[in-house]
LUMGUKE-961456 format. One line per 3 residues: their letters; for each residue x, y, z of N, C-alpha, C, O, CB. Coordinates in steps of 0.001 Angstrom, whole numbers, plus 500000, padded with zeros to 6 digits. Glycine has a CB too. Example, Ala and Ser with C-alpha at 12.3 -4.5 7.8 and 13.67 -1.06 7.14 Angstrom:
BEGIN
as) 513190:494310:507800:512300:495500:507800:513200:496700:507800:514236:496681:508465:511308:495527:509046 ~ 512850:497750:507080:513670:498940:507140:512900:500030:507870:513409:501138:508039:514084:499402:505725
end
This chain:
BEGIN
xxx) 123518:383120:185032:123746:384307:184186:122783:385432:184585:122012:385897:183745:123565:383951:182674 ~ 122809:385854:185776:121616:386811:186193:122399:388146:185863:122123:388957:186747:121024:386671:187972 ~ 123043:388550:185174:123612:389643:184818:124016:389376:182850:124900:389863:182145:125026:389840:186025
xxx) 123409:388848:182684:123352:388803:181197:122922:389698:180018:121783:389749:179555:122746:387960:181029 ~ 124010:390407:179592:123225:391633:178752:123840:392902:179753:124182:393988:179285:121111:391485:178754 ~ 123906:392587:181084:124440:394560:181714:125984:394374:181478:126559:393287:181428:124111:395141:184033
xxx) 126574:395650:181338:127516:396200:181439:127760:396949:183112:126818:397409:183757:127427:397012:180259 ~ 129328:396941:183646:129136:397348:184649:130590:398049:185148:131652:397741:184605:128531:396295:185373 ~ 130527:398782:185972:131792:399725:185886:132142:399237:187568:131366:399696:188406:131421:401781:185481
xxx) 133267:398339:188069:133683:398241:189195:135271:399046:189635:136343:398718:189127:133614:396814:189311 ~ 135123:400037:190579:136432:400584:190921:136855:399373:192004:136426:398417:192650:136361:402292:191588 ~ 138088:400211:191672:139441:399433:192800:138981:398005:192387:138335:397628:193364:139333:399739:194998
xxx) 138974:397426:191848:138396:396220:190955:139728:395301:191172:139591:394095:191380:137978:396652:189084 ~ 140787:395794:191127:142072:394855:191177:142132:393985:191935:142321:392829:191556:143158:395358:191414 ~ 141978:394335:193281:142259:393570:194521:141092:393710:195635:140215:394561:195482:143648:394086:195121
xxx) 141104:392913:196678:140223:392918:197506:138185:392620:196803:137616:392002:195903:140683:394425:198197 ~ 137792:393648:198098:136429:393238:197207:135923:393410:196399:134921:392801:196025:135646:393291:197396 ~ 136606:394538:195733:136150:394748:194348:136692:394097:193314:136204:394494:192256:136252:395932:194013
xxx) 137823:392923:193124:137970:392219:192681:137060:391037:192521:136763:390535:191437:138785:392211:192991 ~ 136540:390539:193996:135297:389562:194153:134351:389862:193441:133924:389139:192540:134725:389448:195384 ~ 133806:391196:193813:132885:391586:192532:133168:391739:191777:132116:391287:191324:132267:392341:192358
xxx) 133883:392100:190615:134080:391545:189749:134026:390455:188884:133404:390267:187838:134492:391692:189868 ~ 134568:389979:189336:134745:388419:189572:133485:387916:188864:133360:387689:187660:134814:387905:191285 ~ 132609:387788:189802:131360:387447:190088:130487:388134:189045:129699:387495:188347:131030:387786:191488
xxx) 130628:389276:188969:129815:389805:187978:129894:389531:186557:128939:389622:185786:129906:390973:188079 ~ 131609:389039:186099:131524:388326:184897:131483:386832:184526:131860:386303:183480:132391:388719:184358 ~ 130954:386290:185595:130322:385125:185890:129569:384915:185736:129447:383755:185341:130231:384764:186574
xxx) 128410:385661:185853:127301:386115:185681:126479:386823:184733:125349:387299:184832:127296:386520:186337 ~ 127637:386761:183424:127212:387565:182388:127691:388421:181863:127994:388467:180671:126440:387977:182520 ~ 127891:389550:182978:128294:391317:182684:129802:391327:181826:130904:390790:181935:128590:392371:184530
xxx) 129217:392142:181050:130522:393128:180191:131248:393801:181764:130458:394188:182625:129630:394884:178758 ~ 132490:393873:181976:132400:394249:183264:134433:395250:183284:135506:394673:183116:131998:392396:184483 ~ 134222:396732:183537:135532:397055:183746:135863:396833:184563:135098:396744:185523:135916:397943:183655
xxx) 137071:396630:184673:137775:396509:185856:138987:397934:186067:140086:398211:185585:138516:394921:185743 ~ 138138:398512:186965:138979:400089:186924:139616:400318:188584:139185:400232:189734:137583:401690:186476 ~ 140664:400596:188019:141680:400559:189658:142890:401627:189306:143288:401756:188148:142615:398597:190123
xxx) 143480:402439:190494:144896:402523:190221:145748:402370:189716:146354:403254:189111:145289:402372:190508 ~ 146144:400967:189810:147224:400399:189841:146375:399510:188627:145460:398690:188689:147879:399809:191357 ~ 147129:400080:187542:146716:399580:186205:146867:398279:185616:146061:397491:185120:147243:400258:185407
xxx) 148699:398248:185885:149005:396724:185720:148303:395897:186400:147908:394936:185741:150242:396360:186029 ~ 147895:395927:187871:146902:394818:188457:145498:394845:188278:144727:394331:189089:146990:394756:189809 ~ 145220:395293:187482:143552:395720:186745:143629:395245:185547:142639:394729:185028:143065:397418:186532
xxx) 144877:395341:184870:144956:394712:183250:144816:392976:183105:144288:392340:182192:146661:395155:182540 ~ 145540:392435:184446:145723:391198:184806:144257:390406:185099:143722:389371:184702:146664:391262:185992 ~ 143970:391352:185901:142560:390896:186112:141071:390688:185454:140085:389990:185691:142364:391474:186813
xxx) 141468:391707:184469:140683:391974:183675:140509:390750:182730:139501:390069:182542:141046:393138:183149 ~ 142369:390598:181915:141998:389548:181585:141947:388266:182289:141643:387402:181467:142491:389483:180772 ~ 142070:387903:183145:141570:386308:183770:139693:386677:183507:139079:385742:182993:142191:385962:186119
xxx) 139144:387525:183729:137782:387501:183752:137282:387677:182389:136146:387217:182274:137263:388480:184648 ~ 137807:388248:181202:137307:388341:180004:136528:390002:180375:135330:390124:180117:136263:386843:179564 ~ 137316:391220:180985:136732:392389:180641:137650:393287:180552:138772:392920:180201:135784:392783:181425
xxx) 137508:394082:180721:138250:395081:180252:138745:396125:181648:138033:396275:182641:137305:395822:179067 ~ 140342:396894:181426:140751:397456:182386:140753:398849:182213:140473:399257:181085:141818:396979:182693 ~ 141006:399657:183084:140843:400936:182954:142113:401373:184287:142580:400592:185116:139037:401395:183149
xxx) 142360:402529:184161:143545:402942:185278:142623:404173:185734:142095:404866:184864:145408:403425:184593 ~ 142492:404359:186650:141547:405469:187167:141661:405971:188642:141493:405304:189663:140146:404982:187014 ~ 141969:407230:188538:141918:408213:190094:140685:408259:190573:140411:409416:190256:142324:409852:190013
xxx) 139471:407741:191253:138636:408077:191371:138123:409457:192254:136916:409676:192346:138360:407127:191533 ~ 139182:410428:192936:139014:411464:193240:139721:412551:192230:140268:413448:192871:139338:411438:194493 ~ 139842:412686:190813:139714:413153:189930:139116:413211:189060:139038:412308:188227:140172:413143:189742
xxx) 138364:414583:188990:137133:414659:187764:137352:414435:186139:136384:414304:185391:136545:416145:187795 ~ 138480:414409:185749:138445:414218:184195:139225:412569:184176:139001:411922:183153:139495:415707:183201 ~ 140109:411896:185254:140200:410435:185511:138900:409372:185165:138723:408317:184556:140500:410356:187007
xxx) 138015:410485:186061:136637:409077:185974:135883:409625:184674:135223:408840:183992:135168:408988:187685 ~ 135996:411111:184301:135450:411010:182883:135821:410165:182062:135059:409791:181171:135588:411977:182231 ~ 137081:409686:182194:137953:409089:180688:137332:407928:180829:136741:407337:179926:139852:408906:180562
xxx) 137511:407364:182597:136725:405743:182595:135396:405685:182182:135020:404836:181374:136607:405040:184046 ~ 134769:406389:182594:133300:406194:181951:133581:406279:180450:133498:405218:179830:132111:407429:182438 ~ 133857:407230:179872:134001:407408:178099:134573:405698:177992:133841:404903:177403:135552:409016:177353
xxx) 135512:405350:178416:136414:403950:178076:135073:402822:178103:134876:402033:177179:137896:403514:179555 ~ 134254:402902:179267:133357:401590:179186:132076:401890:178187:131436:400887:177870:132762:401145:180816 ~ 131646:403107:177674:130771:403707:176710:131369:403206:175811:130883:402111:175529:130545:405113:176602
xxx) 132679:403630:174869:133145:403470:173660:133275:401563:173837:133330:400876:172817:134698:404550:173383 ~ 133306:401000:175062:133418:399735:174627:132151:398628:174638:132171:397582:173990:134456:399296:175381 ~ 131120:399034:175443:130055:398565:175820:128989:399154:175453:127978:398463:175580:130055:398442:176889
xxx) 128759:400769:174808:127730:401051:174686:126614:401769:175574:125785:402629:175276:127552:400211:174385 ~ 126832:401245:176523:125891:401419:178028:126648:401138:179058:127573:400338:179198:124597:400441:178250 ~ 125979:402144:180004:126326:401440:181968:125369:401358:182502:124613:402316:182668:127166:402289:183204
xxx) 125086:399833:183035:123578:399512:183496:123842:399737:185177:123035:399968:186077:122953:397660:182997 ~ 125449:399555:185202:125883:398943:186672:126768:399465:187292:127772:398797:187049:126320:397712:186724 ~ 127077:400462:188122:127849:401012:188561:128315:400715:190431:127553:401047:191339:127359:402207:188083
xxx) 129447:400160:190630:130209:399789:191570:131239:400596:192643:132399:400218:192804:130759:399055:190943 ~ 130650:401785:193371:131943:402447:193579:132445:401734:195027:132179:401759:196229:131762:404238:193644 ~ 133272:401142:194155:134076:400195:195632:135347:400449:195858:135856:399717:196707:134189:398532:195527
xxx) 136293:401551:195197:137209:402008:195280:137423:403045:197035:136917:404148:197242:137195:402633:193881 ~ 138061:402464:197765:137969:403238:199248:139816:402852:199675:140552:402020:199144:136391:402268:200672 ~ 140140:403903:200909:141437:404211:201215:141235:404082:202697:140053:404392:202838:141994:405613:200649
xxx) 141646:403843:203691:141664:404473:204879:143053:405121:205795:144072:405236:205114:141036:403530:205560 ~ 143159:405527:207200:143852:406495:207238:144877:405449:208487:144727:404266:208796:142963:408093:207585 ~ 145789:406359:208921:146523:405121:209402:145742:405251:211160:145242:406280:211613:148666:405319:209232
xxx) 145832:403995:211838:144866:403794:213335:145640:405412:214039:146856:405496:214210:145394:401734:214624 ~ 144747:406479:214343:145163:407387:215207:144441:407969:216123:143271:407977:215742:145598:408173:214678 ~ 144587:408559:217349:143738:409437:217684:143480:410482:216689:144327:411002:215962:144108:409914:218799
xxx) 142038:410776:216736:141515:411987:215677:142277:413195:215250:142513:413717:214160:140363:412623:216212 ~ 142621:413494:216670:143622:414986:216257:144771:414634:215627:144843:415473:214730:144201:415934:217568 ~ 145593:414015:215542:146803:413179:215329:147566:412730:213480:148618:412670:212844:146233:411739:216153
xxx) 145609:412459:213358:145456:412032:212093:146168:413779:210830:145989:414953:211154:143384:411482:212036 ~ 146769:413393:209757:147564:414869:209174:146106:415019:208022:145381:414188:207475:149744:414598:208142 ~ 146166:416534:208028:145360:417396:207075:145313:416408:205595:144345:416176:204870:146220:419090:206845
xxx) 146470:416033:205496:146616:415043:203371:146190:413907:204044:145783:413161:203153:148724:414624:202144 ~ 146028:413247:205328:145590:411809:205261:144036:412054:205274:143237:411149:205030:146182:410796:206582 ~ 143702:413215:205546:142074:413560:205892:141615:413699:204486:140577:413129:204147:141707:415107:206888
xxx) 142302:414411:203633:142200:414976:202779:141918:413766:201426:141428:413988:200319:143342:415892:202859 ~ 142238:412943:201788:142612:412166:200777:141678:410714:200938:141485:409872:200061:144256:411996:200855 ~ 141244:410714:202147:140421:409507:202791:138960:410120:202210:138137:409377:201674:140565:409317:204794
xxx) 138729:411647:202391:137378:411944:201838:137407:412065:200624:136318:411689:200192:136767:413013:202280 ~ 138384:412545:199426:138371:412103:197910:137948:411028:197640:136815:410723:197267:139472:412061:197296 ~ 138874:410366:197821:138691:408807:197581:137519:408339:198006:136800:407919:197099:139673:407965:198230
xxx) 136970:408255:199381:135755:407333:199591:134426:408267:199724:133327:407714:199701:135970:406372:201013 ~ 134504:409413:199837:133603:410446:199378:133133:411285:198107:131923:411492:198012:133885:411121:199961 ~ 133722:411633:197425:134166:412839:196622:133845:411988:195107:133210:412424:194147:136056:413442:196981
xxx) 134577:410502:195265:134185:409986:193984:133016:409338:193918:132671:408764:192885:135058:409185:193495 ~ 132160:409361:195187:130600:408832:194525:129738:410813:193945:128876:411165:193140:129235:407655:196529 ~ 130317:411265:194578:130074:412423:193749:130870:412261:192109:130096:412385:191160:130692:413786:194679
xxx) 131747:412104:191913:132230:412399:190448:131287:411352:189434:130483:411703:188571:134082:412043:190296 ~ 131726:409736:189902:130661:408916:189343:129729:409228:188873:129566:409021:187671:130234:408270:189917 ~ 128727:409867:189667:127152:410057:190205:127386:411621:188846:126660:411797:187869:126772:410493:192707
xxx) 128197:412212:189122:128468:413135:187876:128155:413452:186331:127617:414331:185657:129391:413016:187785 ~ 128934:411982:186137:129129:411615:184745:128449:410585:184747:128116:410688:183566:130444:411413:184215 ~ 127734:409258:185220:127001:408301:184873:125515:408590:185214:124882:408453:184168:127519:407156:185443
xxx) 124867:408860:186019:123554:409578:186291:122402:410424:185160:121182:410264:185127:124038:410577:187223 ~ 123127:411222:184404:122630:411680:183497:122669:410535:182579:121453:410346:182601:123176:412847:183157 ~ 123038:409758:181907:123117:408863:181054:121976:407656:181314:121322:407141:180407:124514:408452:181079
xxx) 121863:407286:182832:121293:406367:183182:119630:407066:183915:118766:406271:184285:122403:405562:184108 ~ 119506:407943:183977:118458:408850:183892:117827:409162:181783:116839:409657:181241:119303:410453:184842 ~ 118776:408686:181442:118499:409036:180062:117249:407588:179490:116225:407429:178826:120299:409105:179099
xxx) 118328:406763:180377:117721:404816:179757:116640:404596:180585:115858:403645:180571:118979:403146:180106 ~ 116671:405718:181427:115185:405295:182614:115825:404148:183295:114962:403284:183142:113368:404641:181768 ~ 116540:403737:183779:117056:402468:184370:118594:402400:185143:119236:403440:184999:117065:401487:183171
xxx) 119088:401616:185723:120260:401834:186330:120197:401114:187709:119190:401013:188409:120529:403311:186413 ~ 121900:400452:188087:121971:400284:189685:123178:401169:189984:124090:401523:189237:122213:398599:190277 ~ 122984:401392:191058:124378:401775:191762:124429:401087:193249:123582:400814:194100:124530:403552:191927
xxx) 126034:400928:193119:125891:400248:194479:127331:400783:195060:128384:400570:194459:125684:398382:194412 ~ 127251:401510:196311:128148:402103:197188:128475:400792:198225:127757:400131:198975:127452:403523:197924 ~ 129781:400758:197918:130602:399704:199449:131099:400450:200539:132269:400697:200834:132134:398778:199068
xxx) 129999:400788:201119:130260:401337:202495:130995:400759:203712:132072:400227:203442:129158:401556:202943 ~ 130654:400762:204885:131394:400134:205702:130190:399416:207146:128986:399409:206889:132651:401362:206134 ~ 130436:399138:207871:130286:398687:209240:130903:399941:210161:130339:400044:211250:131109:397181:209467
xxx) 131554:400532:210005:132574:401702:210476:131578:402937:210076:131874:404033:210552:134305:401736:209547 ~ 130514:402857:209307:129801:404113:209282:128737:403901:209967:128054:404925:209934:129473:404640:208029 ~ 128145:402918:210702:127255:402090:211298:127761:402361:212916:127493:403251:213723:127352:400458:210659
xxx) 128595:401188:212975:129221:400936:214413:130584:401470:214707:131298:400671:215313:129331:399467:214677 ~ 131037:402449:214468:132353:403103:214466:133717:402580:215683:133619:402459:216904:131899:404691:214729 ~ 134644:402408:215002:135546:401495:216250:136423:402945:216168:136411:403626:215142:136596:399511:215775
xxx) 137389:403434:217705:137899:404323:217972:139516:404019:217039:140022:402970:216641:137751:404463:219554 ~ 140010:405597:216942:141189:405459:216316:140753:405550:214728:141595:405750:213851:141935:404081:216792 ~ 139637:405416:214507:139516:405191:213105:138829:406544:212601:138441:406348:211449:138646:403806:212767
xxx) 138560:407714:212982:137485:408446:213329:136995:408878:211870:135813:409212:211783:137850:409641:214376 ~ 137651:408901:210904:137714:409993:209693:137165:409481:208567:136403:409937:207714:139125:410462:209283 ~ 137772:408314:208754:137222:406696:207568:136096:406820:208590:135530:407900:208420:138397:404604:207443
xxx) 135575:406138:209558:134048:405843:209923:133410:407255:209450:132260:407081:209047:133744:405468:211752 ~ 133812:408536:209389:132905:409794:209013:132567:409254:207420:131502:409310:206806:133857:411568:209127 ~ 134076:408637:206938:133460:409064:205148:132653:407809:205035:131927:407610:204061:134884:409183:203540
xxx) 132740:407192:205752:131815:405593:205483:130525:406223:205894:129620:405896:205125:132272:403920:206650 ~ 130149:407010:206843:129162:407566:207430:128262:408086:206201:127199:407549:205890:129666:408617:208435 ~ 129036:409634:205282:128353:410353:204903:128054:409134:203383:127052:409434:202733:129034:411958:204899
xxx) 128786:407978:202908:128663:407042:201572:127164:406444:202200:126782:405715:201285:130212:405621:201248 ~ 126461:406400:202934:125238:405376:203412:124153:406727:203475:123047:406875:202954:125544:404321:205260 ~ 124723:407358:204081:123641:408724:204028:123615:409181:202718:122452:409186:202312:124070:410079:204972
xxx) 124815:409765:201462:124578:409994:200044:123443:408539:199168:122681:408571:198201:126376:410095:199360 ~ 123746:407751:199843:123095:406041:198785:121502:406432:199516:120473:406594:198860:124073:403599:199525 ~ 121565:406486:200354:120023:407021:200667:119265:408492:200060:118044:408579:199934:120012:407213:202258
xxx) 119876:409202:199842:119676:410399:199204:119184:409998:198135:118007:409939:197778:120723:411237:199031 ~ 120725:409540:197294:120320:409146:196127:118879:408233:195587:118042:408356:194693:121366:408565:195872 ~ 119112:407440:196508:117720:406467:195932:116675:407131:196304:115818:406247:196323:117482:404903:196535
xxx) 115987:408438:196722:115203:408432:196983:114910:409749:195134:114006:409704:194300:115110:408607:198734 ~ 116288:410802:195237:116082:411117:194368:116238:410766:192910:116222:411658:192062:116327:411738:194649 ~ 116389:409482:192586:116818:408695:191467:115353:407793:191084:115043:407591:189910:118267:407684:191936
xxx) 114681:407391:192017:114195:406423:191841:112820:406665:190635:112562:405970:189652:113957:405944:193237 ~ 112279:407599:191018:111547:407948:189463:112128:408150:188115:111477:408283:187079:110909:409139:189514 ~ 113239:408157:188216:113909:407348:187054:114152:406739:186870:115067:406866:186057:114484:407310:186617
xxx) 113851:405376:187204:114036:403634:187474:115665:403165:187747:116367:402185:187493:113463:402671:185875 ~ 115839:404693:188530:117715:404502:189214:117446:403677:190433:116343:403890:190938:118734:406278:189875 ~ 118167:402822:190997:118200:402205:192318:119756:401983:192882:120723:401452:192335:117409:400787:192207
xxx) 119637:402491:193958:120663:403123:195030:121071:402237:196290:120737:402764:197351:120008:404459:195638 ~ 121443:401531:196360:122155:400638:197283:123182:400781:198228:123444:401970:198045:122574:399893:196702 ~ 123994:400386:199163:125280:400378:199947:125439:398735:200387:124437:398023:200460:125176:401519:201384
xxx) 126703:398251:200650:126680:396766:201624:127672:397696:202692:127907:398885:202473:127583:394841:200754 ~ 128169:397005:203793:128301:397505:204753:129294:396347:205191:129121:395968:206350:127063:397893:205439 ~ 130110:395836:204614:131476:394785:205158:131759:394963:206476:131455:396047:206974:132963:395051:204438
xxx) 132311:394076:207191:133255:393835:208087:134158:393811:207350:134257:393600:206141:133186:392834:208880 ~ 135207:394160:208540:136824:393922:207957:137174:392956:207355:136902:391932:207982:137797:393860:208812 ~ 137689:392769:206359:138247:391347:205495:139458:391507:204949:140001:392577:204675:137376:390885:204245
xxx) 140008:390061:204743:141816:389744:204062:141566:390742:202821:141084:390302:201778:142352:387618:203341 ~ 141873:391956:202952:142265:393216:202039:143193:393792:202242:143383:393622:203447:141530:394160:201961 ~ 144171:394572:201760:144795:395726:201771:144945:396250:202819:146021:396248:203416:144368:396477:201121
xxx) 143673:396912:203321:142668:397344:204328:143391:396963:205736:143880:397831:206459:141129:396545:204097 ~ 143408:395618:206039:143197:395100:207005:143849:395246:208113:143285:395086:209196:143141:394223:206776 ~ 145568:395682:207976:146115:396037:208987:146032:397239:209329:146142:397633:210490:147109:395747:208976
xxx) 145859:397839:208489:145338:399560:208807:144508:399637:209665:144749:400438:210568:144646:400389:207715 ~ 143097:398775:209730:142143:398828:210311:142546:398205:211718:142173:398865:212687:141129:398277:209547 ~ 143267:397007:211986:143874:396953:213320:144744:397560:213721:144898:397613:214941:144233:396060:213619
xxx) 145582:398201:212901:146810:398858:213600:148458:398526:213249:149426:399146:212810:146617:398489:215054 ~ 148164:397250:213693:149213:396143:213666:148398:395129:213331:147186:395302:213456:150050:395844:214978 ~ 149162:393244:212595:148399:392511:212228:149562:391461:213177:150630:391056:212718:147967:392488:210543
xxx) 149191:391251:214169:149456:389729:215256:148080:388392:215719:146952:388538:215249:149914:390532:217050 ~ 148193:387962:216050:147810:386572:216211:146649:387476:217666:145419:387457:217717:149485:385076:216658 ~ 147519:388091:218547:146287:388314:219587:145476:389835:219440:144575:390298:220140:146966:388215:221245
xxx) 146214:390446:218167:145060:391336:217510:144179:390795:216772:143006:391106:216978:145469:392293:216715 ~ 144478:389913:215794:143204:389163:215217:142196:388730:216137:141072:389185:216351:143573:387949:214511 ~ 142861:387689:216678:141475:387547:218421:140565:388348:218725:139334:388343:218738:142018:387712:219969
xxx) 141542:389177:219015:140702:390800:219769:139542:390845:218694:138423:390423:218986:141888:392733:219704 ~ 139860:391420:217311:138946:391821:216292:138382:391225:216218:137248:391675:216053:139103:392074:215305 ~ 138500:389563:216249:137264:388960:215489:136322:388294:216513:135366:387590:216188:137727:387822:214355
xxx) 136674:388578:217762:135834:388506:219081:134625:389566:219065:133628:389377:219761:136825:388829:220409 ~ 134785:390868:218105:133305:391688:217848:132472:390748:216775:131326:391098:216496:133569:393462:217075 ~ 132914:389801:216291:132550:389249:214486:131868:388144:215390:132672:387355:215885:134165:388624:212958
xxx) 130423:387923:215725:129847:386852:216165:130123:385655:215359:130442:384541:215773:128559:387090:216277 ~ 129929:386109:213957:129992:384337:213469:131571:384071:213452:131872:382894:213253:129232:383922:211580 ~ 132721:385052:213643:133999:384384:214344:134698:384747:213048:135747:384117:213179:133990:382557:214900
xxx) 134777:385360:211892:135668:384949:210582:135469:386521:210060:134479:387202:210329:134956:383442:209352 ~ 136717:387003:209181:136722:387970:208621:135388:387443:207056:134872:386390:206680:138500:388364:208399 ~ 135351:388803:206643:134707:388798:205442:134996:388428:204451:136196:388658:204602:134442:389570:205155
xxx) 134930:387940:203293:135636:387530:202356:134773:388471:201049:133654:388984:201044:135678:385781:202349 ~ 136111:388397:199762:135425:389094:198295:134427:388396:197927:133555:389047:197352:136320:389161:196975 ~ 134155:386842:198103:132732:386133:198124:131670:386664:198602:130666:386925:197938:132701:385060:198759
xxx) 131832:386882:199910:130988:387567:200543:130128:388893:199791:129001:388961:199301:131763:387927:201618 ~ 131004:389682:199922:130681:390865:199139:129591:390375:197753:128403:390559:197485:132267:391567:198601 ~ 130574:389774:197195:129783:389520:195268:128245:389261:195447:127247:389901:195118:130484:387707:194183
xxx) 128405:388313:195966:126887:387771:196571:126244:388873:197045:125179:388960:196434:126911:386674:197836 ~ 126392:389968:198020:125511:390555:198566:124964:391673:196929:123842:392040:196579:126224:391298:200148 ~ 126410:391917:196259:126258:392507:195165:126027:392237:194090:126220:393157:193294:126839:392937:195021
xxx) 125734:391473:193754:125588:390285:192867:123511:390647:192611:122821:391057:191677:126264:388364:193971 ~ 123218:390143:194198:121557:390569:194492:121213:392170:194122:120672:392565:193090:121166:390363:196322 ~ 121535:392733:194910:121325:394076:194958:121337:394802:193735:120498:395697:193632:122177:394596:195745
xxx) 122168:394588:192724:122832:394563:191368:121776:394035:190396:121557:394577:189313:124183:393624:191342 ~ 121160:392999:190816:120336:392347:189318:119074:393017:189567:118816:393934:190348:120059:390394:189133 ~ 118138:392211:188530:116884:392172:188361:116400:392010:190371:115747:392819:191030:116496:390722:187071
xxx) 116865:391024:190719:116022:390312:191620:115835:391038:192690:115151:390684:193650:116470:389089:191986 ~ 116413:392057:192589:116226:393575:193954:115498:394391:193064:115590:395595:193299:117951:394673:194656 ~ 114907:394111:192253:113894:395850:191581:113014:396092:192481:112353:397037:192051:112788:395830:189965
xxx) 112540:395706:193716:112304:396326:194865:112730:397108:195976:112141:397830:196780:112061:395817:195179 ~ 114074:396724:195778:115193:397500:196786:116122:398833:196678:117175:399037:196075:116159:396604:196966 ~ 115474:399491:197336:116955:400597:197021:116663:401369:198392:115617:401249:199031:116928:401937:195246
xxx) 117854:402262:198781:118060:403136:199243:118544:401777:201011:118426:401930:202227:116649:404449:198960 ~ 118875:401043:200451:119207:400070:201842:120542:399958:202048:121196:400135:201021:118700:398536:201786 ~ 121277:399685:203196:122572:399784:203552:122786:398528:203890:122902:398346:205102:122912:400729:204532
xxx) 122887:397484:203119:123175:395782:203871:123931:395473:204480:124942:395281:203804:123398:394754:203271 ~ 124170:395155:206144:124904:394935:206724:125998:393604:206151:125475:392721:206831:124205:394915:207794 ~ 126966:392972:205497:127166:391990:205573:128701:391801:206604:129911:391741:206387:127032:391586:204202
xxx) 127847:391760:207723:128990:391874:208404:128860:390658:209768:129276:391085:210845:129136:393557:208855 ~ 128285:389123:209760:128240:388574:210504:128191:388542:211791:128675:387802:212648:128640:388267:210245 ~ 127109:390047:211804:126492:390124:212930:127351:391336:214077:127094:391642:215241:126421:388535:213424
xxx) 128364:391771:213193:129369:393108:214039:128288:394243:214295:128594:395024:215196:130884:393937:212874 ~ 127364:394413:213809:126554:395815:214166:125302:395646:214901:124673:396677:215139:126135:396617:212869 ~ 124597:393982:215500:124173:393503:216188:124305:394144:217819:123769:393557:218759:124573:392427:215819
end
């Protein structure tokens, strides 16, 4: 129960890794939303875990107001904030890629750690206390070609989590990122292109320990970073990526 007593706000929470976290986090204790899109698969989830769902644009400013108001009016507090809600664009050369797929890759995985950081910051600057934790990428690290736009917004989410923690931290805010490899998500064929037997090869021939990532994976790295047991840590970008940025 190392999350016993926080409340915690996870986007894109439905599926993939922010489901894991999730997961994990009300395992562990946490009052925990589960805020996604796609509402019906956030309501579902919510309840198998015992928390609560929310439907949320996270590149709209009065969307993530309502979610934050929703986990306040139900919890009281946000100790824990998760922005794991991310999109990417389809495999192109850079130029290739259209103005709304650009457009929409930096809302989403940019734009809403700004809105978040908006509306929860002042509040958690209020309690003197707080985590945040940005799910960045490996792609803002070690950038694979074709991908150019997603590795930028993964880029500038590790550079904002460093910002942040440096200007948060005298308010007992702490600022985090993990840094995944590709994993069985949504995600995944986007990120190869196509999904065949000798594209997997290919990909997971950069992955030294040989295996995609899993939502386990993730929880755990967030899980740490998230509790008590990191009140030393912030402003770090955790690779959990079995050695791809090696």
């Amino acid at each position: 129960m190392r999350l016993n007593g926080k409340s915690a706000i996870v986007t894109g929470a439905a599926s993939g890794f922010g489901q894991g976290i999730a997961t994990e986090f009300a395992k562990q204790g946490a009052d925990v939303l589960v805020a996604d899109i796609n509402a019906e698969a956030a309501e579902a989830h919510a309840k198998k875990i015992k928390g609560i769902a929310h439907k949320v644009d996270v590149s709209d400013n009065m969307s993530v107001k309502d979610m934050v108001n929703h986990a306040l009016s139900e919890f009281g507090k946000i100790d824990i904030l998760v922005n794991n809600a991310g999109i990417t664009h389809v495999k192109a050369p850079l130029e290739q890629v259209s103005e709304e797929e650009f457009d929409r890759v930096i809302s989403v995985n940019a734009k809403s750690v700004y809105l978040t950081a908006k509306h929860i910051v002042p509040m958690m600057k209020q309690a003197k206390k707080g985590s945040i934790l940005n799910v960045a990428s490996t792609a803002g690290i070690s950038p694979r070609a074709n991908l150019n736009w997603y590795n930028a917004s993964k880029g500038w989410m590790i550079t904002a989590t460093k910002t942040m923690a440096v200007e948060l931290a005298p308010f007992g805010i702490r600022t985090n990122a993990i840094c995944p490899v590709a994993g069985e998500t949504p995600l995944l064929k986007s990120f190869m292109g196509e999904d065949t037997p000798e594209i997997r090869e290919k990909f997971l021939a950069t992955i030294p320990i040989g295996r995609f990532s899993t939502p386990q994976d993730m929880a755990n790295a967030a899980l740490f970073l998230c509790s008590d047991e990191a009140s030393m840590i912030t402003g770090v970008a955790l690779e959990v990526d079995g050695g791809r940025c090696i």
